[in-house]
Every structure is written in C-alpha cells, then in structure tokens.
C-alpha positions in Angstrom: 85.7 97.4 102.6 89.4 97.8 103.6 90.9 101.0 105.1 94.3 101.2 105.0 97.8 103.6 105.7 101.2 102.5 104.3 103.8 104.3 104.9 105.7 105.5 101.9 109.3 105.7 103.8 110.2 104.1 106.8 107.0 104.4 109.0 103.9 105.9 110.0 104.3 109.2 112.3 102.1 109.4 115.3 100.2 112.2 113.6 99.7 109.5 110.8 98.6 107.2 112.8 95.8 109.9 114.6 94.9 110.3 111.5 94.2 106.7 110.6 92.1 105.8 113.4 90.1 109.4 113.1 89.3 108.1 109.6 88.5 104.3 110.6 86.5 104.8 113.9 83.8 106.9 111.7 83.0 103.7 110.1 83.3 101.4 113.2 79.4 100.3 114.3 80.4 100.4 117.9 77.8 103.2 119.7 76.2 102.0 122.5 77.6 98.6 122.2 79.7 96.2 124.4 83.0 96.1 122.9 86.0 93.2 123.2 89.4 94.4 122.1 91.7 91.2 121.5 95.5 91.7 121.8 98.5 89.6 121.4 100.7 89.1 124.6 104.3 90.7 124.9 106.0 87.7 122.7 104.7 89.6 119.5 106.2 93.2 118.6 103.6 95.6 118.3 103.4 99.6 119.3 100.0 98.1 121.6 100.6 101.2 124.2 99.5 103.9 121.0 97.0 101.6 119.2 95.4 101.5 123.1 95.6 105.3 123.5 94.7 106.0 119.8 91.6 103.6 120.1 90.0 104.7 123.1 90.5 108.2 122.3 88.2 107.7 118.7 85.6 105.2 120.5 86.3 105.3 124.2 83.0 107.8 124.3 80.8 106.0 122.5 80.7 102.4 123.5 78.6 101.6 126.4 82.0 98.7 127.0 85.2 98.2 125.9 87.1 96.0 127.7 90.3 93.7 126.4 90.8 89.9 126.2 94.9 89.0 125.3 95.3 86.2 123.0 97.9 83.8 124.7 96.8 80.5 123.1 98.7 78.3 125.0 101.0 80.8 126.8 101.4 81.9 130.9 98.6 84.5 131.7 100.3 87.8 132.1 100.3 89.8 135.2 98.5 92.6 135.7 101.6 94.8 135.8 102.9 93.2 132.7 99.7 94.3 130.8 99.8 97.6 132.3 103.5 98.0 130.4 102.6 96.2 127.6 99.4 98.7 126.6 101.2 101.4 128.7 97.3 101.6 130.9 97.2 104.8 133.3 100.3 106.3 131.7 99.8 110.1 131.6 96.0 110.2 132.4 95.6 107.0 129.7 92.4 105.3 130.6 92.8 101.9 132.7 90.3 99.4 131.0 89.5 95.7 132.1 92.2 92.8 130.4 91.2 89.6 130.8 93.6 86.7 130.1 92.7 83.7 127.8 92.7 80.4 129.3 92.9 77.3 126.9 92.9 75.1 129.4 90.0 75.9 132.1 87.5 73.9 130.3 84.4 76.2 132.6 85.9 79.3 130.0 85.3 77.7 126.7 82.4 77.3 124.6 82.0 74.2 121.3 80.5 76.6 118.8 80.6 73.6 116.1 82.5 71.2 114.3 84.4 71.1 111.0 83.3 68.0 109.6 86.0 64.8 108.5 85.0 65.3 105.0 86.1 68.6 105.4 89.1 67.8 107.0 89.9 65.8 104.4 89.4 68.1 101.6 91.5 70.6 103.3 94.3 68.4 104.7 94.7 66.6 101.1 93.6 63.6 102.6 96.4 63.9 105.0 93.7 63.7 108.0 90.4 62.2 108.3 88.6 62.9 111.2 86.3 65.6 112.7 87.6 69.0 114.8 85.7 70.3 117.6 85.4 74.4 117.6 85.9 75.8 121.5 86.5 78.9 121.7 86.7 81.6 124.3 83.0 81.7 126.1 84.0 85.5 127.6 83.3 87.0 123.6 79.4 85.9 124.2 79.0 89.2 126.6 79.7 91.7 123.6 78.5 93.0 120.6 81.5 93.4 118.9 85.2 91.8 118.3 88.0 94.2 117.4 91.5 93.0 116.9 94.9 94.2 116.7 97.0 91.7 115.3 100.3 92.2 113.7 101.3 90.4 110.7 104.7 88.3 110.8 105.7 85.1 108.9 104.2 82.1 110.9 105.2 78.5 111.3 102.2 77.1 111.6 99.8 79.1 109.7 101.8 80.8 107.2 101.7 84.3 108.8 100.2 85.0 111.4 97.5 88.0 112.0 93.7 87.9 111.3 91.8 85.1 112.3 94.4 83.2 114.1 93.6 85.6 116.8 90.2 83.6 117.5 92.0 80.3 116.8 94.0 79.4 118.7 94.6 82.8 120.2 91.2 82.5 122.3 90.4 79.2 121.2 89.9 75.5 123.2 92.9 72.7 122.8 90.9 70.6 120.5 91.4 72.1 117.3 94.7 74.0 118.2 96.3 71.1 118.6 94.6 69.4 115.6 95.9 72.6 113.1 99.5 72.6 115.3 100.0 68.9 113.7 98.8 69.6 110.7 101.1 72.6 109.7 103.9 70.2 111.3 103.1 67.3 109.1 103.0 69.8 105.9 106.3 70.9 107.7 107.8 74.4 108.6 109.5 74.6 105.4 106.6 74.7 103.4 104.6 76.4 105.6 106.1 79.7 106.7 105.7 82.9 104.6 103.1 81.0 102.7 99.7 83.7 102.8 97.4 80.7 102.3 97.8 77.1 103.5 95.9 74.2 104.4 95.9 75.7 107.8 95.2 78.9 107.4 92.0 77.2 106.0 90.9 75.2 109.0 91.6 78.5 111.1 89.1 80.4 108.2 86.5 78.1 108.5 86.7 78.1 112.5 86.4 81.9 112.5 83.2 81.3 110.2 81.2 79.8 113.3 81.7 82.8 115.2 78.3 84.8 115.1 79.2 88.0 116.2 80.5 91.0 114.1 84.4 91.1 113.5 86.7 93.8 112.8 90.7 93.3 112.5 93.4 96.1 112.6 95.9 94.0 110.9 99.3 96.2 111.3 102.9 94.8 109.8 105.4 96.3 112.2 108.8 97.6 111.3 111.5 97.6 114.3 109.2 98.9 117.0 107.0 101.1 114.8 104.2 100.4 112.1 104.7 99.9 108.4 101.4 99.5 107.2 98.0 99.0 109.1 94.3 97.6 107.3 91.4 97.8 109.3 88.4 95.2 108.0 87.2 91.8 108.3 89.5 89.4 109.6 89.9 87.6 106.1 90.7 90.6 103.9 92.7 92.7 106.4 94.9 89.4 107.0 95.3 89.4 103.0 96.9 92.5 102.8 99.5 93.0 105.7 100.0 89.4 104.6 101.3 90.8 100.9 103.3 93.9 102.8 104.6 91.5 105.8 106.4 89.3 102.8 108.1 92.4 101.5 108.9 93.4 104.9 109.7 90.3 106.8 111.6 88.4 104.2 115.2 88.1 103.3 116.5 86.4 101.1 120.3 85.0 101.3 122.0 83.8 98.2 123.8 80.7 99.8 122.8 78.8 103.4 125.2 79.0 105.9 126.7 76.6 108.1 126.5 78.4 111.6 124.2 80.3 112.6 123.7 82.4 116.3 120.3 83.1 116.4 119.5 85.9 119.4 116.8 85.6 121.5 115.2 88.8 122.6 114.2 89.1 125.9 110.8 89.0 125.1 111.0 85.0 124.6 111.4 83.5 128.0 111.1 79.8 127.9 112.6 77.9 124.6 108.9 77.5 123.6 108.5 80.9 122.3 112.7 81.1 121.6 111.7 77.9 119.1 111.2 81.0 116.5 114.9 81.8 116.7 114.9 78.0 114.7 111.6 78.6 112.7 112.5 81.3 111.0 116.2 80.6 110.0 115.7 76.9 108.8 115.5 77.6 105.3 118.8 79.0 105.1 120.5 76.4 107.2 123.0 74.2 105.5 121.9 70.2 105.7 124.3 69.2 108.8 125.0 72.8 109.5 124.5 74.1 113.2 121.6 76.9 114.7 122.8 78.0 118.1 119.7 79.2 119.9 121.6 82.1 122.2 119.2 83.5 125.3 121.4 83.7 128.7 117.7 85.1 129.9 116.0 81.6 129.2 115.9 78.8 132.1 113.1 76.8 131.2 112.2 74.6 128.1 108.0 75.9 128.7 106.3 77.2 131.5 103.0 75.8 130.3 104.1 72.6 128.8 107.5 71.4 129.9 106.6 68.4 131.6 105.8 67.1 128.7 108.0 68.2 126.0 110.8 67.0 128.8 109.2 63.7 128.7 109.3 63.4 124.9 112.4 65.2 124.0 112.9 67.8 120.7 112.8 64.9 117.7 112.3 65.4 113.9 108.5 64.6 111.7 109.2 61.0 111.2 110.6 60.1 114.9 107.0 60.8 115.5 105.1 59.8 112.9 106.3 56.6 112.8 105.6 55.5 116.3 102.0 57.7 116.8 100.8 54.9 118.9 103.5 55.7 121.2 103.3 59.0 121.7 98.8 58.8 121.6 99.1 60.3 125.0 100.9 63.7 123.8 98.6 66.4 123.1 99.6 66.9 118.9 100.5 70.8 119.9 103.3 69.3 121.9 104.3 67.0 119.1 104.2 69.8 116.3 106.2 72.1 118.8 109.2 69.3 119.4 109.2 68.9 115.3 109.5 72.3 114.5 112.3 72.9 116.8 114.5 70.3 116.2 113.9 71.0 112.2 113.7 68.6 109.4 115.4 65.1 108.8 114.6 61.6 108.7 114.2 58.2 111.2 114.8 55.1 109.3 115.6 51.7 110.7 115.7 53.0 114.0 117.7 55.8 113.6 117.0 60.0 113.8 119.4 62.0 111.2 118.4 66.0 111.5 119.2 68.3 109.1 120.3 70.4 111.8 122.4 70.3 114.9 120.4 72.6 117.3 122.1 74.1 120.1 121.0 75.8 123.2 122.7 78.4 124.6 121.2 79.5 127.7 120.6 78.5 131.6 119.4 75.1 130.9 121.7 72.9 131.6 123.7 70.5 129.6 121.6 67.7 131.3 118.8 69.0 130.5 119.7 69.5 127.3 120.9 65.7 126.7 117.8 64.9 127.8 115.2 66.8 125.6 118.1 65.6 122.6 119.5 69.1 122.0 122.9 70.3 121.5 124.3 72.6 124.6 126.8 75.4 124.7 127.9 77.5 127.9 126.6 81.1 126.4 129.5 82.2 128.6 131.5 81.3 126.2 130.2 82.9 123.2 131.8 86.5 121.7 129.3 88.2 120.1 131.9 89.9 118.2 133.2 87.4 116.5 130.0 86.3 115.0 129.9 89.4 113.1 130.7 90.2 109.2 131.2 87.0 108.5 128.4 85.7 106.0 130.8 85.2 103.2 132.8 82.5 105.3 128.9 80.6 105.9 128.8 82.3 109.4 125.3 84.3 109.8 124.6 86.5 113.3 121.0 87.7 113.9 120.6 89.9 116.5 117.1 89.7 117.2 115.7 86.6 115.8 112.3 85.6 115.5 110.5 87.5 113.4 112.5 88.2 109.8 112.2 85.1 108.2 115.4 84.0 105.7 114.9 82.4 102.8 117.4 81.1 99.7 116.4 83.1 96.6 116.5 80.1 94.4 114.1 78.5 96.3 110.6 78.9 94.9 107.6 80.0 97.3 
C-alpha cells in the first residue's frame, strides 16, 4: 500500500507536509522497535532538515531507537558538523540523534548477505555479462528492526533514476556488486540509461534489496528547487515506481535541437569532478556530435577525494578505449572505469585511435596539467562571462545554472 501527497501547484506547504507524515506514521510498525533512518549525503537536493524534524516529531516517542545511517556509496564521510547542517540537528530545540557514516571500503563494516547467481546475471545483462555478484552490504542495519528511507527521486546515470532501493545498493552496500552494476549501466551507456524507470540495472539493484531480511519502508520524495513536489511512502519497489513517473515530468526537458556549447554550472554542493561528472550526465543527450560541454565549478580542485589516484592514473576515456583493452586496465576497480566513461561521454576507438562525441572541458582549479593528463579539455574559469552565456539557445549556445539534476533530452528522440 502506497501513501502519497502531490502537490497540485508548485509544492507542498509545511502544513502539507505535517499533515503527510501525521497520516503515514499511523501506519508505520515502528513501537518499541530499533529504528535506522537512511539519508542521502549533501550531493543530493533534498529539504532533509523538515523530513528529520517532521519524522521524529510522529515517531520519535514511540521507538525504543532511531538512529541514522547516510548513504555515501563511495563518497568522503561527512563531518559531524556537516550532518548537523545538512538535517539542521539541535536547531531550535530539534532532537540530536546518532548519524553514522557508510563505509564501502572498511571490509570489518560489511556483511555478504548472498549472491546473484551468473545465470542470473546473464538473463538480466542480456548476455552482456556472465559471471556471479557478491551481495555486501552495510553490517550496522543487523542491530534494528526496521529500515526507513528518505530518498529523493532524480534522473540517474547509472540506474535510470535514482531513489528506492539504490539506497541499499550501493548507497550502504560493499564494492563488489557496486562496481559490478557501475560497468554494467556504462556498458548499456548513459544514453540509454538515464531517465529510463526500469533497466537492466535497476534490476540487479531489485534483486540485491530482495536478500535483505528486515522490514523496509521508503519515503521516496521528487524535489522541486529546494522544496517537495511529490512524496510516496511504501516499499522500496513501489514508492520508487511512482516518484519515478512524477520525477520524469519534473526533471525532464526537452530541447528541440542539440546545441553546440554548452556551460554546465556546478553547484557548490559538488566538490571534486566526481560528483560535478553530473553536469556531463545529464546534458549529453542534447549535445551536438563534436560540440563542446564546459564543466564550470571555480569551487572544485580535485578530480575525487576517494578515488583520484586512480582515475589520474587512467585518464577520462570513452566505452570502447576500455573495452577494448580490459586486460589492461584488469587492475581498475569497474566503478572507476564506468565513472571515466560516463564523463568523457560517448564515441568510438578504432585502430588505435579515441574520437569523442564531445569535447569536455573543465573549468575550475585543476590545472591545465592536470587536465592534459586525465585527457580533458581546460579553460581558465577566469575567463568566462556568465553573461554572455545567456539567451542564446537559438544561436546553439545553452547556459544551465545549476546543473546536475534536470536532465535534457531532444524531443524526437524516443525513450
């Protein structure tokens, strides 16, 4: 059973909101129990500091727990102060509860729960793969009764959209099979994958979820500028299906002709090019072949915090560069591979030689030697007017302001 609030104008007031969670948290098994809340970190937009207030104001009384895990997949653990603005914690009397941060990477926090088979695999992957995943996930979720998660909805590279399940996986989840369903969505490729509801990844994620043996419940919320649109609260699966349908009304747009230059701005709340890569994902389709994406974030001075190493040993190369040369590049985790693929975009390598689709550009603190290096373009953002980006879409010019999150599509393209 699915509760749900859509706004019918712009969206939901606070009192609309109240009124929501009154409504849900009568049907929310949660007395006496030991609750885990799981959050997205501050690189997704989401009102978290009400849906915190709202929630421990309907159940805060009744559950003999409730503490908070944040679902960084492979991202830096945040600070406490960080979390403390993100979920606004002891603001105005609000209640200070326990956050822990996800670590993918600290093998004593993880947990195999099982494994989807390679007969599996390849029924999902349409014989594109052939081998067997290992299911890790978070071991912390084994000391409640009861998962809640609040998960905004936006177009995904990698999954389609994002929300629901993909909380567990690879929100909480080990590197094993986020690395595995990274590749595979790169393979497929971003093009094909993004603003899709349901894909061969969104699959593998599913059926992951399905070896988790503890209740579930998901507050799957689409968010419009800095409020919420829409919010579903259910399981994981169906909640997902339907801020999936309203994030595809509000997160598309649709452009009648691609454009040849694009400035896509990088809010602050992107710090290293690895989370900024959206600025790319999500314009792509509307990209011109041969046109240019300027990735524009003075804030940014680092390629990743968690994985730069390695994505500076390997450089920012298209599907095939890859692909064609796996034995190569066996050593690279496949995350790291898919992340490289869906920055630099589409394109081919034949005969030796890359030809992208796109000439991406990076316009921030990394320097133009980095920037040789990792094979993308650089520009001194210094040298950019913002003003004369503007109004100019009928010359091929496009100027997104806060990129990342709509996604742009060409309206003859079918989806």
């Amino acid at each position: 059973m699915i509760k749900e609030m859509i706004s019918s104008v712009d969206n939901l007031t606070e009192d609309e909101l109240e009124a929501f969670f009154s409504d849900a948290a009568v049907d929310l098994p949660v007395d006496g129990k030991r609750i885990l809340v799981i959050i997205p970190d501050s690189t997704r937009t989401a009102p978290l500091a009400t849906l915190y207030r709202l929630l421990h104001e309907n159940i805060g009384k009744r559950v003999q727990t409730l503490e908070y895990l944040v679902a960084l997949g492979t991202h830096q653990p945040m600070s406490e102060e960080a979390i403390d603005q993100m979920l606004g914690r002891g603001e105005n009397g609000t209640s200070v509860y326990k956050v822990h941060n996800h670590r993918w990477d600290d093998p004593e926090q993880l947990r195999e729960i099982g494994v989807i088979s390679k007969s599996e695999i390849e029924e999902v992957s349409g014989g594109l793969f052939g081998e067997e995943v290992v299911v890790t996930i978070n071991k912390l979720i084994y000391e409640y009764d009861h998962l809640l998660v609040l998960a905004p909805t936006f177009p995904h590279e990698v999954v389609g959209f994002s929300g629901g399940n993909k909380y567990f996986f690879p929100g909480i989840s080990g590197p094993e099979i986020l690395n595995f369903f990274h590749w595979l969505g790169a393979v497929i490729t971003n093009k094909d994958i993004i603003g899709t509801q349901y894909t061969p990844v969104r699959r593998v994620v599913d059926m992951a979820a399905a070896m988790i043996d503890i209740p579930r419940t998901c507050f799957s919320m689409v968010v419009k500028g800095h409020g919420i649109k829409g919010i579903f609260m259910g399981e994981p699966e169906k909640s997902y299906e339907k801020a999936a349908d309203l994030s595809a009304q509000e997160h598309i747009r649709y452009e009648d002709k691609p454009f040849t230059d694009v400035l896509s701005m990088a809010p602050p709340m992107y710090q290293d090019i690895w989370t900024a890569g959206k600025c790319m994902y999500k314009l792509e389709p509307v990209i011109a072949r041969g046109g240019r994406l300027i990735i524009y974030a003075p804030h940014i001075t680092e390629v990743s915090y968690s994985h730069g190493e390695l994505i500076e040993e390997i450089g920012y190369h298209v599907r095939d560069y890859f692909m064609n040369q796996m034995d190569r590049f066996r050593h690279i985790p496949r995350g790291i591979l898919a992340h490289s693929t869906h920055v630099k975009g589409s394109g081919t390598y034949e005969d030796g030689i890359e030809t992208p689709n796109v000439n991406v550009v990076l316009a921030t603190k990394i320097s133009k030697e980095r920037c040789e290096k990792i094979n993308l373009g650089y520009m001194d953002p210094d040298s950019i007017d913002i003003n004369q980006w503007k109004d100019r879409e009928k010359e091929g010019i496009l100027l997104v302001e806060k990129a990342g999150e709509i996604l742009y599509r060409l309206k003859n393209e079918n989806h």
